[in-house]
Backbone and ligand atoms as CSV (ligand in chain L), in Angstrom:
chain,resi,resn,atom,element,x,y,z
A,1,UNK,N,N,54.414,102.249,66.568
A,1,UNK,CA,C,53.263,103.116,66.784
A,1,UNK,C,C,52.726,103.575,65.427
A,2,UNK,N,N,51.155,103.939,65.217
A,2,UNK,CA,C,50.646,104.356,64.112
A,2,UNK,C,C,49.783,104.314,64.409
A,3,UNK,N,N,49.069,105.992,63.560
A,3,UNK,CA,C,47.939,106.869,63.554
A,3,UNK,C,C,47.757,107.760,62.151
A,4,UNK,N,N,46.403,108.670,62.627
A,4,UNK,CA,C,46.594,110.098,61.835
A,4,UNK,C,C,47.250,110.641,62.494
A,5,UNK,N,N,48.385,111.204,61.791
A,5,UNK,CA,C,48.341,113.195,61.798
A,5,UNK,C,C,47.975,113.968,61.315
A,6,UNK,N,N,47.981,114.793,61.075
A,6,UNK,CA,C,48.262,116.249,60.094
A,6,UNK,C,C,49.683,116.357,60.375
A,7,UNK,N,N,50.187,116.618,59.052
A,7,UNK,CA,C,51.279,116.790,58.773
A,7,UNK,C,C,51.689,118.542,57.599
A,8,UNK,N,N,52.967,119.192,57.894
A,8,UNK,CA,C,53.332,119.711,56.840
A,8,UNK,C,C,54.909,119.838,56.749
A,9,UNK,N,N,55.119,119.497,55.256
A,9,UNK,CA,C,56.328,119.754,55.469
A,9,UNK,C,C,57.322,121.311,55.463
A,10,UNK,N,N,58.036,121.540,56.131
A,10,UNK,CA,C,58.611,123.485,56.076
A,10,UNK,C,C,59.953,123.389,55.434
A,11,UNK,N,N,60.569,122.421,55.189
A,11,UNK,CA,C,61.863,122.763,55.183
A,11,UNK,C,C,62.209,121.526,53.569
A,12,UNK,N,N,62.663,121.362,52.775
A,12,UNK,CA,C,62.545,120.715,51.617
A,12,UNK,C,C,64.717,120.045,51.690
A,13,UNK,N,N,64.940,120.833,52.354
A,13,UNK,CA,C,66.773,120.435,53.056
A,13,UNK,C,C,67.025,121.646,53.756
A,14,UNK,N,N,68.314,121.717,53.835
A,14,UNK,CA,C,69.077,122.558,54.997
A,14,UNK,C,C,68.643,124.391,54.550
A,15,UNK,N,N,68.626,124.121,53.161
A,15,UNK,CA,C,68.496,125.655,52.994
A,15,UNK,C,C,67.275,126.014,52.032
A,16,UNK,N,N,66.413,125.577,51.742
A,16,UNK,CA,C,65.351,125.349,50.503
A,16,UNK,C,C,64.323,125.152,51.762
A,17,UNK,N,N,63.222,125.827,51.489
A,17,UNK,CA,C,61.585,125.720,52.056
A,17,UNK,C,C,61.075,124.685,51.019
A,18,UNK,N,N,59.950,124.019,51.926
A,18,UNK,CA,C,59.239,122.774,50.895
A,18,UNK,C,C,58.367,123.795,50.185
A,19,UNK,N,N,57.963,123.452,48.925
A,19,UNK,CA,C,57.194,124.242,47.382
A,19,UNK,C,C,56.011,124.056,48.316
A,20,UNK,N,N,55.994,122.951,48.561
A,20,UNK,CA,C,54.041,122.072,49.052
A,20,UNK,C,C,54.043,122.192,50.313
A,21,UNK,N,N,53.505,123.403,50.947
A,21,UNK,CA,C,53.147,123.356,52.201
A,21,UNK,C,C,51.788,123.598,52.856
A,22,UNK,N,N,50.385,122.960,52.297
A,22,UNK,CA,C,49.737,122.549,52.910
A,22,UNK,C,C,50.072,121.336,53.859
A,23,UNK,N,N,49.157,121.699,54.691
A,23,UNK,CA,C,48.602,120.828,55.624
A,23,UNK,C,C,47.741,119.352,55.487
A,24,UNK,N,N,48.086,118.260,55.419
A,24,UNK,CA,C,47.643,116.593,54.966
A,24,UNK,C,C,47.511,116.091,56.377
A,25,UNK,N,N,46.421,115.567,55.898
A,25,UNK,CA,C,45.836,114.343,57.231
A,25,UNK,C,C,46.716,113.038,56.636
A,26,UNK,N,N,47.280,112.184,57.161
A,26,UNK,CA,C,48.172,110.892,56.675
A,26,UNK,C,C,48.299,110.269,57.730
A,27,UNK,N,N,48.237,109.009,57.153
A,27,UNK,CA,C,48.423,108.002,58.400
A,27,UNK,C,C,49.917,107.916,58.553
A,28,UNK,N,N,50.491,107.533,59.949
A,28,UNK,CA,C,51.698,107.468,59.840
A,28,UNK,C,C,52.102,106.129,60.370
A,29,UNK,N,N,53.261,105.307,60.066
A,29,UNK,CA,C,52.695,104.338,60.711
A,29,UNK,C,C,54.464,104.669,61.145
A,30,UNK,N,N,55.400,103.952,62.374
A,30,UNK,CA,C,56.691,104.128,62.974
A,30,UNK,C,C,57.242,102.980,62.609
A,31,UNK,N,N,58.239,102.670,62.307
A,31,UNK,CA,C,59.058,101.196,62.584
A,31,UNK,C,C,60.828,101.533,63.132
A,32,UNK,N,N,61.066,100.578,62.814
A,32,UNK,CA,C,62.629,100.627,63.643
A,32,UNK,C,C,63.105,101.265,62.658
A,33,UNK,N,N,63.349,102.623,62.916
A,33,UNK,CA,C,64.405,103.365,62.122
A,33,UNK,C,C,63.746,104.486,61.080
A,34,UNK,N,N,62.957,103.970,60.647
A,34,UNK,CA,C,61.584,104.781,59.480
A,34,UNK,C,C,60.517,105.089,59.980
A,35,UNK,N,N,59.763,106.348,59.295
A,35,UNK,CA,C,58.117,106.676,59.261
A,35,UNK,C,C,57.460,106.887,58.181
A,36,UNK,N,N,56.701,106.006,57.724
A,36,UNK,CA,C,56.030,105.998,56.697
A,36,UNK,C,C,55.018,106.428,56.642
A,37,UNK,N,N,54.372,107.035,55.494
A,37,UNK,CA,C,52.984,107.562,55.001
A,37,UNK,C,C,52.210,107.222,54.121
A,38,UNK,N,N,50.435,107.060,54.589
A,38,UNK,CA,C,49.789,106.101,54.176
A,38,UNK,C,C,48.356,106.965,54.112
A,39,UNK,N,N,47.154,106.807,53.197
A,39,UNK,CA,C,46.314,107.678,53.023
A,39,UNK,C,C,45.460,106.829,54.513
A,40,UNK,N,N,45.497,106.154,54.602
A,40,UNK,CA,C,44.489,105.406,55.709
A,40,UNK,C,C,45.472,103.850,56.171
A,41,UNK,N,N,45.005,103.634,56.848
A,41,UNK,CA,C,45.191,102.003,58.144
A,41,UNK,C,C,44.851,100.911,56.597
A,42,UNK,N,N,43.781,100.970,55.947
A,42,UNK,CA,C,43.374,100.068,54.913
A,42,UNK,C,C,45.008,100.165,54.146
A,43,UNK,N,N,45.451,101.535,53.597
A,43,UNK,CA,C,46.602,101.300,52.467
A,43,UNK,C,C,47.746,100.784,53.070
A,44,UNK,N,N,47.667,101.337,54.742
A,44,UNK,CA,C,49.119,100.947,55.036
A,44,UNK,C,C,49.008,99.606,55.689
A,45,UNK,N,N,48.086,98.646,55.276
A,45,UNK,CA,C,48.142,97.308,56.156
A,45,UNK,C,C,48.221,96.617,54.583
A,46,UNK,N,N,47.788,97.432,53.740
A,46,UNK,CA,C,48.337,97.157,52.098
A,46,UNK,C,C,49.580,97.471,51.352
A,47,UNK,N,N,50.200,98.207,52.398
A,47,UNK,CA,C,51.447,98.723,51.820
A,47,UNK,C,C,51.097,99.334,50.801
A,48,UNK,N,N,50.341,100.341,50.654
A,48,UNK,CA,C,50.543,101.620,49.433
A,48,UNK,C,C,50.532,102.842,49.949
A,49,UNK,N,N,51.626,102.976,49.763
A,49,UNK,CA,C,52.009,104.461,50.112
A,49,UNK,C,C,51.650,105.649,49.998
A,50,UNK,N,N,51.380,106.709,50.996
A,50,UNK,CA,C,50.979,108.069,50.358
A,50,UNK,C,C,51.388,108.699,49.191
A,51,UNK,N,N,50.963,109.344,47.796
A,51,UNK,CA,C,51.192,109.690,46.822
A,51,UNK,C,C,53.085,109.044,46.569
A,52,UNK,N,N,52.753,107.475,47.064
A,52,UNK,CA,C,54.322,107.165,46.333
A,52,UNK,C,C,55.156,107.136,47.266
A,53,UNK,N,N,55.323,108.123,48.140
A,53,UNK,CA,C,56.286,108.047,49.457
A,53,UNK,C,C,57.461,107.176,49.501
A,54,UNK,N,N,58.539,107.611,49.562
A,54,UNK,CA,C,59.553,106.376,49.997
A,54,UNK,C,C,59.362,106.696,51.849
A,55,UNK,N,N,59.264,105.722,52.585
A,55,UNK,CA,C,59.759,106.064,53.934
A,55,UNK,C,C,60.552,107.110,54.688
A,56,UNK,N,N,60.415,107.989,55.551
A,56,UNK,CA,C,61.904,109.019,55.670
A,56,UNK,C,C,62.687,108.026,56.575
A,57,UNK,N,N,64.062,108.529,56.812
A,57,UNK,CA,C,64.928,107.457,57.240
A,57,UNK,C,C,65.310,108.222,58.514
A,58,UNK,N,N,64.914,107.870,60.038
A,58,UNK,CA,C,65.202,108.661,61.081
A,58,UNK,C,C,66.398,108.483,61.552
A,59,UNK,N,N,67.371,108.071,60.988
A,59,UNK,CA,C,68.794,108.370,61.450
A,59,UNK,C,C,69.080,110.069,61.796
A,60,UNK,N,N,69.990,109.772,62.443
A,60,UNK,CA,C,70.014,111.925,62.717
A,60,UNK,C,C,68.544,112.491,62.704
A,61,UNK,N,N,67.379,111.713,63.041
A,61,UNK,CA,C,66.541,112.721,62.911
A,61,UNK,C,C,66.421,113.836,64.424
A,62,UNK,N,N,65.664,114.700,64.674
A,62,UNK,CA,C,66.094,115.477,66.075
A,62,UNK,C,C,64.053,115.926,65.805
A,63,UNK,N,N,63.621,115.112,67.377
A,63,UNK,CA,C,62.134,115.361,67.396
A,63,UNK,C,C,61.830,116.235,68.864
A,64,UNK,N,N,60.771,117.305,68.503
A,64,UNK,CA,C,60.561,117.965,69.803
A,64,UNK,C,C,59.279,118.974,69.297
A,65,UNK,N,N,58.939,119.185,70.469
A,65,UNK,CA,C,57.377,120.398,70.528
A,65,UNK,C,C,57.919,121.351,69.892
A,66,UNK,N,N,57.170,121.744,68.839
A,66,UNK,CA,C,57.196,123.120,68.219
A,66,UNK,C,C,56.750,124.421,68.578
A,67,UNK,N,N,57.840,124.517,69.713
A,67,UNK,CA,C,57.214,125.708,70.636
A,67,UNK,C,C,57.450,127.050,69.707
A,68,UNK,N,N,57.661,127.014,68.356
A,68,UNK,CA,C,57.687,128.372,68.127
A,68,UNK,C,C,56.446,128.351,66.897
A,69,UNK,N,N,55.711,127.568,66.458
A,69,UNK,CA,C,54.310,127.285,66.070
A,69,UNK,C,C,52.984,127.590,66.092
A,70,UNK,N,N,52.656,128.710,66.371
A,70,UNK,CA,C,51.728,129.055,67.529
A,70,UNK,C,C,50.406,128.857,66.682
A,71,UNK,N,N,50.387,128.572,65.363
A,71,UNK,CA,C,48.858,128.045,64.705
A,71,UNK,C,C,48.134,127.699,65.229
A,72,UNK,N,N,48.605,126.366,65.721
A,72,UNK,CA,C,48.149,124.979,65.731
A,72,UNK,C,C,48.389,124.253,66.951
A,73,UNK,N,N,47.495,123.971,67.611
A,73,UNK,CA,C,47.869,123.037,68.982
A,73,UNK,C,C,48.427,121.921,69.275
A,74,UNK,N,N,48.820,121.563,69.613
A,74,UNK,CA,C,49.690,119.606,69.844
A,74,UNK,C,C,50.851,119.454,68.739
A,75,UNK,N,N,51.443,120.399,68.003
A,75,UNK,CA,C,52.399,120.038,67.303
A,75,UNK,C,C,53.704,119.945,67.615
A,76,UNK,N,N,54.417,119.120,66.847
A,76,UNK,CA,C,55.477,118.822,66.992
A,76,UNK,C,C,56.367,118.759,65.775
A,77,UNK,N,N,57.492,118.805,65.789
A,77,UNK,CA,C,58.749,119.034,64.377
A,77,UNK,C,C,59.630,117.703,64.494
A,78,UNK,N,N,60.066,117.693,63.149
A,78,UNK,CA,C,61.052,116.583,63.474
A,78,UNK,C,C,61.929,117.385,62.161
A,79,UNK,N,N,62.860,116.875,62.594
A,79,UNK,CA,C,63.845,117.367,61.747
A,79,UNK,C,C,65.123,116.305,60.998
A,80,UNK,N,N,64.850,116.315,59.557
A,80,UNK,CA,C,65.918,114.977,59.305
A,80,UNK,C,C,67.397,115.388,59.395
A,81,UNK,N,N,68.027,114.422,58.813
A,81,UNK,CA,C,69.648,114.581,59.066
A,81,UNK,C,C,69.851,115.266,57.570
A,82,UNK,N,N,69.109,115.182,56.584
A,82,UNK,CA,C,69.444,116.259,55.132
A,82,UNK,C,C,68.911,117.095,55.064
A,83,UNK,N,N,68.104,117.775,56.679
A,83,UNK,CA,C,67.525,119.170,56.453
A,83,UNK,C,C,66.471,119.405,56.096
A,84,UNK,N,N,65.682,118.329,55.844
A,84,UNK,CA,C,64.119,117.840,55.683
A,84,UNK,C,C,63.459,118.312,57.079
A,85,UNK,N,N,62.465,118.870,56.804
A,85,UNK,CA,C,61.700,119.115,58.029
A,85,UNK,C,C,60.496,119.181,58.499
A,86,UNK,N,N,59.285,118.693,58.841
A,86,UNK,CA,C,58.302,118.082,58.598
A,86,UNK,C,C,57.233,118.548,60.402
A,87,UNK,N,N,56.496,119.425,60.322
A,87,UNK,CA,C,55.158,119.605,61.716
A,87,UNK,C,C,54.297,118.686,61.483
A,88,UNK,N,N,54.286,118.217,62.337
A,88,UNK,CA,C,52.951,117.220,62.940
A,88,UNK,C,C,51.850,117.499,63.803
A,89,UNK,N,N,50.798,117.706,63.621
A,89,UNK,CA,C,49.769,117.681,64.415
A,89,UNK,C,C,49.498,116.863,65.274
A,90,UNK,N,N,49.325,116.502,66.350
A,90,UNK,CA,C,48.276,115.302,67.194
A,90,UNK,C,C,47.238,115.822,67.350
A,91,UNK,N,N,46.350,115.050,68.047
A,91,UNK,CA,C,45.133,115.277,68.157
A,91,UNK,C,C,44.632,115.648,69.860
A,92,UNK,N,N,45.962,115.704,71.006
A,92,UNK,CA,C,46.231,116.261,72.090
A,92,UNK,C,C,47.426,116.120,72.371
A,93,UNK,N,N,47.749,116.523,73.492
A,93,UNK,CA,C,49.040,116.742,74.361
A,93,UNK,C,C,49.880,115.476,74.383
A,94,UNK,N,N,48.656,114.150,74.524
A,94,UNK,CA,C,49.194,113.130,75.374
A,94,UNK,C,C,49.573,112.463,74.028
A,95,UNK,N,N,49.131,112.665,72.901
A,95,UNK,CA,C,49.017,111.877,71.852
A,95,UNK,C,C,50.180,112.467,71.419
A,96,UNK,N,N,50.511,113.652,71.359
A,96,UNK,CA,C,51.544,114.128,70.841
A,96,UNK,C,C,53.395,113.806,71.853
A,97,UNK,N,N,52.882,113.631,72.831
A,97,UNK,CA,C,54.311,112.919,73.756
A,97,UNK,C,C,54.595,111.893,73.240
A,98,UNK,N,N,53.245,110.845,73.004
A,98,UNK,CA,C,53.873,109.536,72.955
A,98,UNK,C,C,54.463,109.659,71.436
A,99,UNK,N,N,54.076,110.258,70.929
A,99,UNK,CA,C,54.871,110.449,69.218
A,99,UNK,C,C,56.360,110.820,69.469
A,100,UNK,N,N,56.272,111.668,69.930
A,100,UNK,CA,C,57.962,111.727,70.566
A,100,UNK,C,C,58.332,110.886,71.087
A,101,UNK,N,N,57.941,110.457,72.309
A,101,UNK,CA,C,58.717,109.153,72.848
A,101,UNK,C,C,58.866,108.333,72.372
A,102,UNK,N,N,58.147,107.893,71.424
A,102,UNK,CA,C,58.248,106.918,70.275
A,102,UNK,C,C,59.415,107.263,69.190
A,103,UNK,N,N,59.429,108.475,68.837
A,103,UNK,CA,C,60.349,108.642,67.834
A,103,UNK,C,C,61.835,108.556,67.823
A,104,UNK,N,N,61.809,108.988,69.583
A,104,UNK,CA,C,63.011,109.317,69.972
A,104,UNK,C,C,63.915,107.479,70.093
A,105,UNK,N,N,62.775,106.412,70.591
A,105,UNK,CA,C,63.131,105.407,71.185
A,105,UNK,C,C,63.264,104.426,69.385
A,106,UNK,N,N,62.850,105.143,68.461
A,106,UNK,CA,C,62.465,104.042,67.359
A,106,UNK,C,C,64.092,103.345,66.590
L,1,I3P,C1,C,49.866,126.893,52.319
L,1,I3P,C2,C,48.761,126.549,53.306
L,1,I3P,C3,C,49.334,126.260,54.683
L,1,I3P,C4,C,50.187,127.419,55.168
L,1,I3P,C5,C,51.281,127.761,54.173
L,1,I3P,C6,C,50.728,128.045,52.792
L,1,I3P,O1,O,49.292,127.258,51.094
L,1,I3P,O2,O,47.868,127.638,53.419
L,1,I3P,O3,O,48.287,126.003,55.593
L,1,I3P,O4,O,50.802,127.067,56.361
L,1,I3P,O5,O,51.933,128.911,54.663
L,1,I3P,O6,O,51.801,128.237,51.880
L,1,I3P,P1,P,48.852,126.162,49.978
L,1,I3P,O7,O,47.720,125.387,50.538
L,1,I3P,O8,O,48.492,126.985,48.810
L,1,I3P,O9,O,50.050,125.283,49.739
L,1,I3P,P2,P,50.279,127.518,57.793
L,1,I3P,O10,O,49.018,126.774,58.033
L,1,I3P,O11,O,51.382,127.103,58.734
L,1,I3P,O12,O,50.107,128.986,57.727
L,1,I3P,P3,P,53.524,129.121,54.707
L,1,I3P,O13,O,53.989,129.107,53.294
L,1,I3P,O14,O,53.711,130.422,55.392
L,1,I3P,O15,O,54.110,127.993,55.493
């Protein structure tokens, strides 16, 4: 699966807040195991990465609605296995399930 989100990251590991927490539109694109970030569909069908990006690695990752979020509508959290932690925007409800179901199944 792959789209925009809006993305931010909150959590930088287990005990450290990320420095950079605006809010980025990024393409995301899913594969078996990884989610990568891409300024647009053009870079990531080019493979160039958002400002450099290595892939995050969804082993141990843990994805679900960010019911305690109340900004922002359709978001969702994922949370890595080193405490990395990262909100996602969709762009509705339905868009935002299948990101989960996707994440969960990747
Ligand atoms: C951040 C930006 C984010 C905001 C974050 C700010 O500032 O305004 O939108 O998160 O608040 O630090 P900057 O653009 O200067 O990095 P929210 O939209 O969730 O409020 P936070 O530090 O309380 O997460």
């Amino acid at each position: 699966m792959e789209g925009m989100l809006y993305r931010k990251q909150e959590m930088e590991s287990h005990a450290k807040k990320a420095a950079s927490r605006s809010w980025q539109n990024v393409y995301c694109v899913l594969r078996k195991g990884s989610l990568g970030f891409y300024k647009d569909q053009k870079s990531a069908s080019s493979g160039i990465p958002y400002h450099g990006e290595v892939p995050i690695s969804l082993g141990e990752a843990v994805c679900e609605v960010a019911h305690d979020y109340k900004k922002r509508k359709h978001v969702f959290k994922l949370r890595l296995g080193d405490g990395k932690e990262f909100l996602f925007q969709a762009k509705d409800e339905t868009e935002m399930a299948s990101w989960i179901h996707s994440i969960h199944s990747s």
